[in-house]
C-alpha positions as CSV (number, residue, x, y, z in Angstrom):
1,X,93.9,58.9,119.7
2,X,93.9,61.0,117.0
3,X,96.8,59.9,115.4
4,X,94.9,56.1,115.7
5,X,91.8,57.7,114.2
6,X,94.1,59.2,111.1
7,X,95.4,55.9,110.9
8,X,92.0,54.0,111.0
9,X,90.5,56.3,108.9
10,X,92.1,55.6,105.5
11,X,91.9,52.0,106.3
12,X,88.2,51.9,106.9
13,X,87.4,53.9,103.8
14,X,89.9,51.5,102.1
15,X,88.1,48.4,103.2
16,X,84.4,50.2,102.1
17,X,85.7,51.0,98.9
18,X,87.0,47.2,98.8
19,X,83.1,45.9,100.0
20,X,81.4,48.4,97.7
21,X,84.2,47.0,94.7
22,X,83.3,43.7,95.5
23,X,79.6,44.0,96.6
24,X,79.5,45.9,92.9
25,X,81.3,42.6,91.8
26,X,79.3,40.0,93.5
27,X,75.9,42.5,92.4
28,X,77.3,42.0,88.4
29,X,78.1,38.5,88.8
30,X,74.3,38.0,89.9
31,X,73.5,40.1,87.3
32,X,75.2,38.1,85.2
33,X,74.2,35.0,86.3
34,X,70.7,35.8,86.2
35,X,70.9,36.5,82.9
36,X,72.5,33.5,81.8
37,X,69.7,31.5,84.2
38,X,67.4,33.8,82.3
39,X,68.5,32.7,78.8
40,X,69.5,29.0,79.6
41,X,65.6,28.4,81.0
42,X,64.4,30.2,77.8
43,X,67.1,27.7,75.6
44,X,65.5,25.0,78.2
45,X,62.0,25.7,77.3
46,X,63.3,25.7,73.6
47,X,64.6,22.6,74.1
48,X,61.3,21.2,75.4
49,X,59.5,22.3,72.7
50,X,61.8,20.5,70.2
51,X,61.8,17.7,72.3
52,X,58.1,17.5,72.2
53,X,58.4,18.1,68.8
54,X,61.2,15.6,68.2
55,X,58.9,13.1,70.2
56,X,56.0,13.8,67.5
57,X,57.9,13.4,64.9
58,X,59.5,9.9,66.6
59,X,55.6,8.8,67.1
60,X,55.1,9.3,63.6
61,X,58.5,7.7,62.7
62,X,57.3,4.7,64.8
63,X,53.8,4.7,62.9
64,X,55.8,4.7,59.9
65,X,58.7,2.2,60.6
66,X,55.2,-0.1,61.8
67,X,53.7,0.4,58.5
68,X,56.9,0.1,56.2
69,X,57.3,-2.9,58.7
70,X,53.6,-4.4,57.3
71,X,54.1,-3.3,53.8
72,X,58.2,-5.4,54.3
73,X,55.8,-8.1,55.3
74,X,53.8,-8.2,52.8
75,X,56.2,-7.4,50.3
76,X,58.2,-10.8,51.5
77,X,55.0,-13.0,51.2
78,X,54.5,-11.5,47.7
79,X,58.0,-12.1,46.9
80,X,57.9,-15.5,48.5
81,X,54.7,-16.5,46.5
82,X,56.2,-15.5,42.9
83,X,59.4,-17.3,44.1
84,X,56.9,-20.8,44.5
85,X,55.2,-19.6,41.0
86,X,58.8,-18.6,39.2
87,X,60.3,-22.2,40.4
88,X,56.9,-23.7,38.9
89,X,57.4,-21.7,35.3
90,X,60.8,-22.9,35.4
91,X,60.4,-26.7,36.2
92,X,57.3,-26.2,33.7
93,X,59.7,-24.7,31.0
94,X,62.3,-27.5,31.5
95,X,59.3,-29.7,31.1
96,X,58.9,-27.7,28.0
97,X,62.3,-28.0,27.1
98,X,62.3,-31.5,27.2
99,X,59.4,-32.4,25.4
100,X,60.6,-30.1,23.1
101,X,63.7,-32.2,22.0
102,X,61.8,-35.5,22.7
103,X,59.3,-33.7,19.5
104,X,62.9,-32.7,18.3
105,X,64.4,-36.4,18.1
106,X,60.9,-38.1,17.2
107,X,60.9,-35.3,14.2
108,X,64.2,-36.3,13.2
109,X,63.4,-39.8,13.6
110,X,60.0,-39.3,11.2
111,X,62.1,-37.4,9.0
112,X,64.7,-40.5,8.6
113,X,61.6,-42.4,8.3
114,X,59.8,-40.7,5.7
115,X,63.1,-40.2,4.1
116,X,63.6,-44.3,3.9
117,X,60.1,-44.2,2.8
118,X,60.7,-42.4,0.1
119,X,63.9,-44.3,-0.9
120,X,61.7,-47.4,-0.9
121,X,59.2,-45.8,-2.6
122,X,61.7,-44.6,-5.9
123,X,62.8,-48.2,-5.5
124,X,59.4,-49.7,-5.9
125,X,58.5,-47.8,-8.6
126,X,62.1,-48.1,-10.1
127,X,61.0,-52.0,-9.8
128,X,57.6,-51.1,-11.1
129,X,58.9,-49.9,-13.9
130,X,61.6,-52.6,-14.6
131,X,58.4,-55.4,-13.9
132,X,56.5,-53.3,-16.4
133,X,58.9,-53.5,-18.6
134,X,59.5,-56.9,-18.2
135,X,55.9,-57.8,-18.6
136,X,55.9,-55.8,-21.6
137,X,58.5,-58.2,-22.9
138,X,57.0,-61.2,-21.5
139,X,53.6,-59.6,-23.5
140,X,55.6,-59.0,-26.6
141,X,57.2,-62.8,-26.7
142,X,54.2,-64.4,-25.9
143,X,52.6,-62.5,-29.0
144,X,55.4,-63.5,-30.6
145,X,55.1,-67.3,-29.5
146,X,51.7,-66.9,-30.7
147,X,52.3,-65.8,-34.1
148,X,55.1,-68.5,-34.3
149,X,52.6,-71.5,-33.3
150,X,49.6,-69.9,-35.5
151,X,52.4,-70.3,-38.3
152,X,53.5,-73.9,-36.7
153,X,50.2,-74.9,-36.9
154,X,49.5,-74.6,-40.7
155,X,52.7,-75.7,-41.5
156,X,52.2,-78.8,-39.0
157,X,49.2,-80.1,-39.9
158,X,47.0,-78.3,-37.5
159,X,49.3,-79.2,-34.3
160,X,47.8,-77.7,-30.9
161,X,50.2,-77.5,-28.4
162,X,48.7,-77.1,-24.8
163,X,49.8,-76.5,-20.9
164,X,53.4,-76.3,-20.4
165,X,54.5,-77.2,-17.4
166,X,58.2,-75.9,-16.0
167,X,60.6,-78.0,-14.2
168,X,61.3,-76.9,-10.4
169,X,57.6,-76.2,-10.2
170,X,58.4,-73.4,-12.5
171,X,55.0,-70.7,-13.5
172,X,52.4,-72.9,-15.8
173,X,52.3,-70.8,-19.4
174,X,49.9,-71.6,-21.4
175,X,49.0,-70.9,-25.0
176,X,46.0,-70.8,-26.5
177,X,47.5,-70.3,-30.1
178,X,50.2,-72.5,-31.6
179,X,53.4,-70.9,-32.0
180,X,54.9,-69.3,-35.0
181,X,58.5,-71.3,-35.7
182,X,60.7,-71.3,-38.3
183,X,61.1,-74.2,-40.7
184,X,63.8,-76.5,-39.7
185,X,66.5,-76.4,-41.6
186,X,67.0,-80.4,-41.3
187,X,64.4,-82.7,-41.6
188,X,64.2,-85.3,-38.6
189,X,66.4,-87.7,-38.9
190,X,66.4,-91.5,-37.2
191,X,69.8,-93.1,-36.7
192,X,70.2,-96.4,-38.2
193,X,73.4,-97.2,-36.1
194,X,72.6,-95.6,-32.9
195,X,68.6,-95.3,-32.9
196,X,68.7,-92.3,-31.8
197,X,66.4,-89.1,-32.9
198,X,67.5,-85.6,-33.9
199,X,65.4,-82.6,-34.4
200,X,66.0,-79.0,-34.1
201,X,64.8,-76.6,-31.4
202,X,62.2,-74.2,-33.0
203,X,61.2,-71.8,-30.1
204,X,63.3,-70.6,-26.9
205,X,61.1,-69.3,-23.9
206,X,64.3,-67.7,-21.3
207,X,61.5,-66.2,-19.0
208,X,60.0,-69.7,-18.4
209,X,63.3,-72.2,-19.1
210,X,61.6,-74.4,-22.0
211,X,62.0,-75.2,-25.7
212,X,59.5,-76.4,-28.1
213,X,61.4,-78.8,-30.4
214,X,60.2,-80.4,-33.7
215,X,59.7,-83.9,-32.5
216,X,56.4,-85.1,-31.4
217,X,54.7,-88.3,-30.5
218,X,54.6,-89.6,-34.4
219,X,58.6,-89.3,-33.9
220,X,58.0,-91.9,-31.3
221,X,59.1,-89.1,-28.4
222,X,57.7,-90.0,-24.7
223,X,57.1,-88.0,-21.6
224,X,60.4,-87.6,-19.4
225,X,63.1,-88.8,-22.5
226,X,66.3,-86.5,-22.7
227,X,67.6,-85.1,-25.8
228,X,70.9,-83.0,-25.8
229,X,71.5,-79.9,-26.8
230,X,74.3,-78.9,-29.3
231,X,75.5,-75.6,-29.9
232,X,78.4,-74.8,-32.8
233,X,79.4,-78.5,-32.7
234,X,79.4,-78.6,-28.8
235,X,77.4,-79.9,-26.5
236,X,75.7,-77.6,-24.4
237,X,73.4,-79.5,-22.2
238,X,70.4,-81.5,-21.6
239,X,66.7,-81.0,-21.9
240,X,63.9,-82.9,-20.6
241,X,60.4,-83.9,-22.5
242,X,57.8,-82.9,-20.3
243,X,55.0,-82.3,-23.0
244,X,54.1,-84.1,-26.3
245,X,52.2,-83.6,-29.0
246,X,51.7,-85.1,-32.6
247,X,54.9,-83.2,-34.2
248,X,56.2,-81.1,-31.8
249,X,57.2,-80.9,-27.8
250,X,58.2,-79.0,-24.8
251,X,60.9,-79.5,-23.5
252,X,62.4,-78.1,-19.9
253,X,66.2,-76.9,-19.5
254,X,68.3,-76.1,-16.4
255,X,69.5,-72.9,-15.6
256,X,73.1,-73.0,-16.6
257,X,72.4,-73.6,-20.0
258,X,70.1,-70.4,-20.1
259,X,72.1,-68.0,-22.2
260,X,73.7,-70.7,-24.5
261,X,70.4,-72.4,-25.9
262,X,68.8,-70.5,-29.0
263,X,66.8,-71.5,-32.2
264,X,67.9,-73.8,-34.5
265,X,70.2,-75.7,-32.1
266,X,70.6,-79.1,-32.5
267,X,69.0,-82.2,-30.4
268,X,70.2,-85.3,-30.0
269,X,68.2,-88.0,-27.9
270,X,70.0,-89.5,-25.0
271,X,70.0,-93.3,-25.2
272,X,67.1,-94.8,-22.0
């Protein structure tokens, strides 16, 4: 027995060192635990806190986000309108744009216009000029004719010569003076062979196509008789009697013979 109790003895306090090792164990891992449950329901209330927090600040996130949301809205409306008003301003300004080279081309079209205008214009009085000049010369010849048949008519016996009247329904001139001629340098002349009369041309009018010739009614000359025309020994052309006075008559000539007939020419009367 005793030898069992010496044996037992050691074993026992073996195995109550081994429960007070581990009962000291189990006591620290409580401990232990317990402090750990101690600080994870103080990190848990922490966490709460922030959560709560975290949820305040998500509240006003949301209040936010639901007015940035409005504002979006609104922004997009105001967006949209000045879209609607910037298409307007631009179909406006290509209106614009358009009317501004339709005012472009008419511009450039008065500017032709004005420019023809003012071409015609220089012409006209370029013309004016030339007509003025012209009836400056007309003027001066009819002075001229005048003076001649003021002279004519001392040296012919007081001979008025009146209307004279242009072939082809050429202008009617008429003088109010008898002309100023020069003295013919033959006197008139009656053919005894051929009967015929010839006479000398004593003025030229170019501007109205007539000659006054000295052979007149007391020369036995006659409304519509021919007398023609010669120039240095040629013949030149014709001219018609288409007014007659005493001594003297007018006489109309064509065209062609315009700038061949002068003074002092020879007539010849064409037989009837």
């Amino acid at each position: 027995m005793n030898r069992k109790g010496a044996i037992l003895l050691p074993i026992l306090t073996i195995l109550l060192l081994v429960s007070l090792t581990a009962a000291g164990g189990l006591f620290y891992l409580y401990q232990k635990e317990h402090a750990q449950n101690i600080i994870l329901q103080g990190q848990i209330t922490d966490l709460e806190k922030r959560q709560i927090i975290t949820e305040g600040k998500l509240n006003d996130t949301k209040k936010m986000a639901t007015e940035l949301q409005l504002r979006l809205q609104e922004a997009k409306s105001k967006v949209s309108s000045l879209t609607e008003e910037f298409d307007k301003e631009k179909i406006a300004q290509a209106e614009l744009l358009s009317q501004l080279e339709q005012f472009k081309s008419d511009l450039e079209q008065q500017k032709s216009v004005r420019q023809d205008l003012e071409n015609q214009l220089k012409g006209a009085q370029e013309d004016a000029k030339k007509i003025k000049g012209e009836l400056s010369s007309i003027k001066q010849q009819k002075i001229e004719l005048e003076e001649k048949l003021k002279n004519l008519e001392s040296e012919a016996s007081s001979v008025e010569l009146g209307t004279v009247v242009i072939n082809n329904d050429e202008p009617v001139v008429t003088v109010d003076n008898p002309p100023k001629v020069e003295k013919p340098a033959e006197p008139v002349k009656k053919s005894a062979k051929t009967k015929s009369l010839e006479g000398r041309i004593m003025v030229v009018n170019k501007e109205f196509n007539f000659v006054v010739i000295n052979l007149g009614s007391k020369d036995g000359v006659k409304t519509g008789d021919q007398f023609t025309v010669v120039s240095g020994g040629k013949s030149i052309g014709d001219i018609k009697i288409e007014k007659v006075h005493e001594s003297m008559s007018a006489a109309g000539f064509p065209i062609e013979i315009k700038d061949y007939v002068k003074e002092n020419d020879q007539i010849i009367s064409k037989a009837k």
